[in-house]
C-alpha positions as CSV (number, residue, x, y, z in Angstrom):
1,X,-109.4,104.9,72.5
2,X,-112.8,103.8,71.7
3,X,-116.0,103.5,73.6
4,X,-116.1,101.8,76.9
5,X,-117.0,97.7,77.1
6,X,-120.3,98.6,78.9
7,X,-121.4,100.9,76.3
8,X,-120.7,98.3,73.6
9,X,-122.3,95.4,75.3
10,X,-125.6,97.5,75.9
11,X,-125.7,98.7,71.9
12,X,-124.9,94.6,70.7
13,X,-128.2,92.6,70.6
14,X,-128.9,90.0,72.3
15,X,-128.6,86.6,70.8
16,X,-131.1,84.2,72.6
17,X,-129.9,81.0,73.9
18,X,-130.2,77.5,72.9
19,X,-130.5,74.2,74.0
20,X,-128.8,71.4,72.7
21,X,-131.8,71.0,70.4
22,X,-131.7,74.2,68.9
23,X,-134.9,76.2,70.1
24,X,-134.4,79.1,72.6
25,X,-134.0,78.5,76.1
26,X,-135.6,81.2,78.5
27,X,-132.8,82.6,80.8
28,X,-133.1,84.7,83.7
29,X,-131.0,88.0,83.6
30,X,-127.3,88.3,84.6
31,X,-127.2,89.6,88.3
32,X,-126.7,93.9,87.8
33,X,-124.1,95.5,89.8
34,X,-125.0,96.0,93.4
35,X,-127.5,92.6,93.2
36,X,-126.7,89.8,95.5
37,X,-125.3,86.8,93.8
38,X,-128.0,84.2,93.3
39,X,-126.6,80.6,92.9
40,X,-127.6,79.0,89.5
41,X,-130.2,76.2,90.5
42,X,-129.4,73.2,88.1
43,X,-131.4,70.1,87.5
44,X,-130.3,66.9,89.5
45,X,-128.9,65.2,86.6
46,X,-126.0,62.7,85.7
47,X,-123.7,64.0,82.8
48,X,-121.0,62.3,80.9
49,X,-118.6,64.1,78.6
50,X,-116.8,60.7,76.9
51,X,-113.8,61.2,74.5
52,X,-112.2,59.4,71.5
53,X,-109.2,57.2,71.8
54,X,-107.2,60.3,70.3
55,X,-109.0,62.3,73.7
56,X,-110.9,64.7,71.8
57,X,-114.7,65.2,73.2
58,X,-117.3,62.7,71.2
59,X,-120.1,62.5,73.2
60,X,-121.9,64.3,75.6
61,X,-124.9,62.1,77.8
62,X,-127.1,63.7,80.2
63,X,-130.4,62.7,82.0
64,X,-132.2,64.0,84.8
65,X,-131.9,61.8,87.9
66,X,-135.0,60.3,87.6
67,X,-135.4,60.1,84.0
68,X,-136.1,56.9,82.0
69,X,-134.4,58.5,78.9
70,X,-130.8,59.9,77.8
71,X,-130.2,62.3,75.9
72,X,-126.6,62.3,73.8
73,X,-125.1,64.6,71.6
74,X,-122.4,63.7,69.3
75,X,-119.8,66.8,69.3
76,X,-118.0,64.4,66.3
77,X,-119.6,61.8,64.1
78,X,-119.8,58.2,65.2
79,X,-119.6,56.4,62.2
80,X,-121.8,53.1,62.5
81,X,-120.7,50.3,60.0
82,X,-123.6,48.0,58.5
83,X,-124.5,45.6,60.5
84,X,-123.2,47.4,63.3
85,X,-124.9,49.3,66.6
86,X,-123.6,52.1,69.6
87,X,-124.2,50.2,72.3
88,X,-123.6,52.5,75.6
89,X,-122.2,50.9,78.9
90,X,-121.8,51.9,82.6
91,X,-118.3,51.4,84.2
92,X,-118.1,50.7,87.9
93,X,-115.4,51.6,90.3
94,X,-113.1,48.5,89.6
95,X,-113.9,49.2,86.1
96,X,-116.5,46.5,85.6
97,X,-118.6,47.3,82.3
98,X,-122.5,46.8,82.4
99,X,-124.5,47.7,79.2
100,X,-127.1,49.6,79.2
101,X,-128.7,49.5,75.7
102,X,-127.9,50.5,72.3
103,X,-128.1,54.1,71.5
104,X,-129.2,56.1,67.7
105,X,-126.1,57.6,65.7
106,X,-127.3,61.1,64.6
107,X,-125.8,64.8,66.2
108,X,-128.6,64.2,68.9
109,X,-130.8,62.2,70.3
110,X,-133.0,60.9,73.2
111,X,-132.8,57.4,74.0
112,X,-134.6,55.5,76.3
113,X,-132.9,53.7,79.7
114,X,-134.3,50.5,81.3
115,X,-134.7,52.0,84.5
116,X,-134.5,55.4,86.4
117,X,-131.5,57.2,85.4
118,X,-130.6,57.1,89.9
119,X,-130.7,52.8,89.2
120,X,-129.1,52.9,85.8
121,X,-126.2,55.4,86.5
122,X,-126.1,55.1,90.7
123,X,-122.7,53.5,90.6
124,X,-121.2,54.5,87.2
125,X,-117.9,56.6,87.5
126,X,-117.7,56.1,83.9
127,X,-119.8,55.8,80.8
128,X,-118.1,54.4,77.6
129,X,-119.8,53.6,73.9
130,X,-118.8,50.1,71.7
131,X,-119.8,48.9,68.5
132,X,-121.7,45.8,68.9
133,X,-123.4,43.4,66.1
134,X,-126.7,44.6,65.3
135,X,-129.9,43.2,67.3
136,X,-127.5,41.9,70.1
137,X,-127.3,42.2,73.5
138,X,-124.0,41.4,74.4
139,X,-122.9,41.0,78.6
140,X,-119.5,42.8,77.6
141,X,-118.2,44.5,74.6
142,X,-116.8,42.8,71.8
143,X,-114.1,45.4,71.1
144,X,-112.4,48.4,72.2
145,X,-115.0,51.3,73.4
146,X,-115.0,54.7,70.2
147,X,-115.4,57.2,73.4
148,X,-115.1,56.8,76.9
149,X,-115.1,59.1,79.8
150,X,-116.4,60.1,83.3
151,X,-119.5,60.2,84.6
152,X,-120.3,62.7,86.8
153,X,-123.7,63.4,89.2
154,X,-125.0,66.8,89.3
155,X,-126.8,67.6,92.9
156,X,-125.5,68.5,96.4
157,X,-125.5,65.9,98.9
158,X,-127.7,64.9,101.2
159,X,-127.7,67.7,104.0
160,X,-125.9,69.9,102.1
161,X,-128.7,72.3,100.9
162,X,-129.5,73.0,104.6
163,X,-125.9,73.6,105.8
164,X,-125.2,76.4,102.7
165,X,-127.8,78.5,104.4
């Protein structure tokens, strides 16, 4: 039997992290044994992970709370036709859509949002993506949406820090 995992890890070099971007992310250290367990602190943020029709992941969207910009990453290519534009949308609860601007096709991209990303995405359970004429603004999609999928909001509620400790 060959050496033990521990011994392996500790002679494999480390591979820095990345952001979605590409450059290295600084990380803090992976608790050692014996060190309490220190809950990882994220960003309040809203995040969407929408899929294609077929339910495979397309796009990822994430802001900071209050944010005035997106930021999307295309796990698979949206094709754009001429003439055509992404156009992202907001889904209520009973489903209602509400566009929020058109969005740049490439693997990723910032965006900007009218608003804070609390008044933009506050009631969204969903986010979804159509293909709109060029230059438009339309009040609901023309078509069927190339990814949908939920939109979730990343921070503890109100009160909650305070009662964890």
């Amino acid at each position: 039997m060959g050496p033990p995992l521990k011994e392996l890890q500790g002679a494999l070099p480390e591979r820095p992290q990345r952001t979605l971007e590409g450059r290295p992310r600084s990380v803090a250290p992976p608790p050692q044994d014996g060190d309490p367990m220190i809950p990882a602190t994220v960003p309040a943020s809203y995040i969407g992970v929408l899929a294609t029709p077929e339910g495979r992941q397309g796009l990822i969207v994430a802001s900071l709370r209050h944010a005035r910009e997106v930021e999307l990453k295309q796990v698979v290519p949206l094709v754009v036709p001429a003439g055509q534009q992404l156009m992202l949308w907001a889904l209520s609860a009973d489903g209602a859509p509400r566009a929020i601007g058109p969005i740049p096709s490439a693997p990723f991209v910032r965006a900007p949002l009218p608003d804070t990303a609390e008044r933009v995405f506050g009631d969204a359970v969903e986010l979804a993506v159509s293909l709109e004429p060029a230059g438009t603004a339309p009040a609901l999609p023309s078509g069927a949406f190339v990814v949908r999928g939920l939109c979730g909001k990343v921070w503890p509620p109100a009160g909650a820090a305070s009662a964890a400790r």
